[in-house]
C-alpha positions in Angstrom: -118.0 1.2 35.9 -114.5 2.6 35.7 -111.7 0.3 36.0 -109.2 1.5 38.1 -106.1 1.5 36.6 -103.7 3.5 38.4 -100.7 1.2 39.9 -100.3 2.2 43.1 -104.0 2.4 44.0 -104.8 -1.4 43.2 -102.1 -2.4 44.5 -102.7 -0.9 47.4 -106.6 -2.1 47.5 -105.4 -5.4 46.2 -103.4 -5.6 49.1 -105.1 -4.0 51.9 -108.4 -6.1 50.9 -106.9 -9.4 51.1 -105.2 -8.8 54.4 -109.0 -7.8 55.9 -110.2 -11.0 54.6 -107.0 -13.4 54.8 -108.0 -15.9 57.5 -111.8 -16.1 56.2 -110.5 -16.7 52.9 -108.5 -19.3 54.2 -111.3 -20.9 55.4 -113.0 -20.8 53.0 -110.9 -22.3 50.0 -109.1 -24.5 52.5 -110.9 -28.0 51.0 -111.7 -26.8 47.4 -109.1 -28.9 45.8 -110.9 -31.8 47.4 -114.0 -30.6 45.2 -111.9 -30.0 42.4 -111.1 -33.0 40.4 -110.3 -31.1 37.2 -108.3 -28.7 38.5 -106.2 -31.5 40.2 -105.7 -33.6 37.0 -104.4 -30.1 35.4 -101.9 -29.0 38.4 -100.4 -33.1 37.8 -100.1 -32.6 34.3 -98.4 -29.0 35.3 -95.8 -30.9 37.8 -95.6 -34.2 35.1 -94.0 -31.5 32.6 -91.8 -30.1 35.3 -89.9 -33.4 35.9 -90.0 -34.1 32.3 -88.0 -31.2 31.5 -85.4 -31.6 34.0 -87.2 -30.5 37.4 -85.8 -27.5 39.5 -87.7 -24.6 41.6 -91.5 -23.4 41.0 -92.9 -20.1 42.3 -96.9 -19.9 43.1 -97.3 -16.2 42.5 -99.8 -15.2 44.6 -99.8 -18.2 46.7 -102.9 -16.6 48.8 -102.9 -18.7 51.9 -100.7 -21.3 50.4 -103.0 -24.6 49.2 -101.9 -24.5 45.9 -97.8 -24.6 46.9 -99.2 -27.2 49.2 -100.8 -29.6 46.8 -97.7 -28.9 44.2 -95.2 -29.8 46.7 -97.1 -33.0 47.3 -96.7 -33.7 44.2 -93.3 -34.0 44.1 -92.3 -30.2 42.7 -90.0 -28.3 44.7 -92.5 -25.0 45.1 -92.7 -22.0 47.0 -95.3 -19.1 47.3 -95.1 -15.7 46.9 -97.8 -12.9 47.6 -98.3 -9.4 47.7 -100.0 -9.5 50.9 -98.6 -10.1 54.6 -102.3 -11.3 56.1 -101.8 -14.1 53.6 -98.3 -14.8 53.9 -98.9 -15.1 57.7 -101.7 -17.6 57.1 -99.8 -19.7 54.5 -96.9 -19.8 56.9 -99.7 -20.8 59.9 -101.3 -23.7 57.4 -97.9 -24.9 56.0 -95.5 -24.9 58.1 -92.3 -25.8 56.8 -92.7 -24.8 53.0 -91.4 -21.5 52.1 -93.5 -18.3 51.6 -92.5 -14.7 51.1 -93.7 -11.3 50.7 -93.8 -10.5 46.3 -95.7 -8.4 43.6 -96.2 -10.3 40.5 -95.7 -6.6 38.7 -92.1 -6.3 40.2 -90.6 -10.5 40.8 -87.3 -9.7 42.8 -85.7 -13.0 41.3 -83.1 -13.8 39.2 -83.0 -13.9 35.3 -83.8 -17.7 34.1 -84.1 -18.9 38.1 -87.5 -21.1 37.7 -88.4 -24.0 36.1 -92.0 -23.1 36.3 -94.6 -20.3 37.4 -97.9 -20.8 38.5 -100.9 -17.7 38.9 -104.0 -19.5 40.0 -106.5 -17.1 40.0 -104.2 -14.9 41.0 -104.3 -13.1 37.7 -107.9 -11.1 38.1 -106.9 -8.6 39.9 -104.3 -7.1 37.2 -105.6 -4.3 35.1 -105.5 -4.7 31.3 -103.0 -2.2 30.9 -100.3 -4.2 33.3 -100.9 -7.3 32.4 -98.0 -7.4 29.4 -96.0 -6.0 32.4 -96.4 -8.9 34.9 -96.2 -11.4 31.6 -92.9 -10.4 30.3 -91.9 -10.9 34.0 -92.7 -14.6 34.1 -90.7 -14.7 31.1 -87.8 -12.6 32.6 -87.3 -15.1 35.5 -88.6 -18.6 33.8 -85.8 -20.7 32.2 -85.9 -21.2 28.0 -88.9 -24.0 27.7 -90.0 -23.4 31.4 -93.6 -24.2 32.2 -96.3 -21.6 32.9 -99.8 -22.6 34.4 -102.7 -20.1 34.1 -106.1 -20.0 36.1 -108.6 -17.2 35.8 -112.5 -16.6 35.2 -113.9 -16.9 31.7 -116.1 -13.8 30.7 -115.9 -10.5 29.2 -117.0 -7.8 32.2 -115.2 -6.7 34.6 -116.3 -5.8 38.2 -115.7 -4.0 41.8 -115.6 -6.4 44.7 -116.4 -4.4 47.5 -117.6 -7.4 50.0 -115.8 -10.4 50.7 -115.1 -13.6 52.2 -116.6 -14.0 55.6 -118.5 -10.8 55.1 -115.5 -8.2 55.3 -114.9 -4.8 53.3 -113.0 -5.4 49.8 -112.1 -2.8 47.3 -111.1 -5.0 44.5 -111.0 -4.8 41.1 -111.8 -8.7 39.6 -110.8 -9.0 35.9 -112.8 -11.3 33.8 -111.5 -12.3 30.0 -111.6 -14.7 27.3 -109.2 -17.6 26.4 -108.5 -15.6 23.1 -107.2 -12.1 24.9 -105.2 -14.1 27.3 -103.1 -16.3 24.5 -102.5 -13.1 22.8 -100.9 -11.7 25.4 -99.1 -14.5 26.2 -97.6 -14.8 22.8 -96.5 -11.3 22.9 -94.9 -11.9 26.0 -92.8 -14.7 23.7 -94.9 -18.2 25.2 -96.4 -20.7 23.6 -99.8 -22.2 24.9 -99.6 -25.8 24.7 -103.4 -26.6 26.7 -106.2 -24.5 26.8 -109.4 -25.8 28.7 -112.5 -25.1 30.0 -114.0 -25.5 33.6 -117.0 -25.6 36.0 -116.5 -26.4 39.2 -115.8 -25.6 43.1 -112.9 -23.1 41.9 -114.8 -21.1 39.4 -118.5 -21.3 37.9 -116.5 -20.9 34.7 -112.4 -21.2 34.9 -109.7 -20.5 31.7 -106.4 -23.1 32.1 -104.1 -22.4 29.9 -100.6 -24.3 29.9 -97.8 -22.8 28.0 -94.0 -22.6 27.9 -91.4 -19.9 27.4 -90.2 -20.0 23.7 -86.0 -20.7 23.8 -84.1 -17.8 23.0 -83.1 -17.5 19.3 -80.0 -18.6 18.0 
């Protein structure tokens, strides 16, 4: 099947399909991290290198309905969440109140040069067609700081599909982006990172997850 590719359409399914589906969503991925093990050892590690390299602020692009922030800020990381859709925005605020969530497209950050010590896209990732994806990575350069810390999460495969029913049974158009490890480092490095971790996982999140872990190369001298 075709992959859509035109920016203003997925965005606006992207969009449109997660406020239809928002609070069933939410229900649904409310207790994963508790099923999650893995994925809670690799978010510590994630928030362990944060405070090792001097702390400061941590943006969860596409937060969703805001467990991830959650479980960071518990942590001891000083995160907020940010997400192209208001349904989910609304939730998050709902669920969290308190922590700080706010309406943002990974493909356009409105913040400031260098502002965050680290980024985290948990899943958040599949939606982004091929042909954007250097786009949104050469943002999370843009706004990390020199040797800032960038978590990955997405699903391992090599086809692509059309979501067109989701959670709690509601309409979807979405396109959901599968790769391998190898396609995602290389874009990575030619967004100027450096993977540190790559792993592996099965579990509640993902039947079979990517993590990757990497850092924003300094700027040369």
């Amino acid at each position: 099947m075709e992959i859509e590719t035109n920016a203003h359409r997925w965005l606006e399914d992207t969009r449109t399909s997660y406020d239809t589906v928002a609070a069933s969503y939410a229900d649904q991925v409310r207790n994963l991290r508790d099923e999650a093990p893995e994925e809670r050892a690799v978010l510590a590690m994630f928030a362990d290198l944060v405070s090792f390299r001097g702390g400061g602020p941590v943006v969860d692009v596409g937060c969703g309905p805001g467990r991830i922030t959650a479980h960071l800020r518990q942590l001891g990381v000083d995160a907020y969440g940010i997400d192209l859709s208001p349904g989910m925005i609304e939730v998050a605020r709902g669920d969290h109140p308190g922590l700080r969530f706010e309406l943002g497209s990974m493909t356009d950050l409105d913040l400031s040069d260098g502002s965050m010590a680290g980024l985290v896209a948990w899943y958040s990732l599949i939606h982004i067609p091929d042909t954007q994806i250097g786009t949104v990575f050469e943002n999370f350069h843009r706004v990390l700081q020199p040797g800032g810390s960038l978590l990955l999460s997405f699903h391992l495969g090599d086809a692509s599909k059309v979501k067109t029913e989701g959670y709690g049974g509601y309409p979807m158009r979405v396109h959901v982006h599968i790769c391998q490890h190898s396609q995602m480092i290389g874009w990575l490095n030619e967004a100027g990172f450096t993977v540190e971790e790559r792993r592996t996982l099965t579990s509640a999140e993902s039947t079979l997850g990517g993590i990757l872990l990497a850092f924003r190369q300094p700027d040369a001298q």
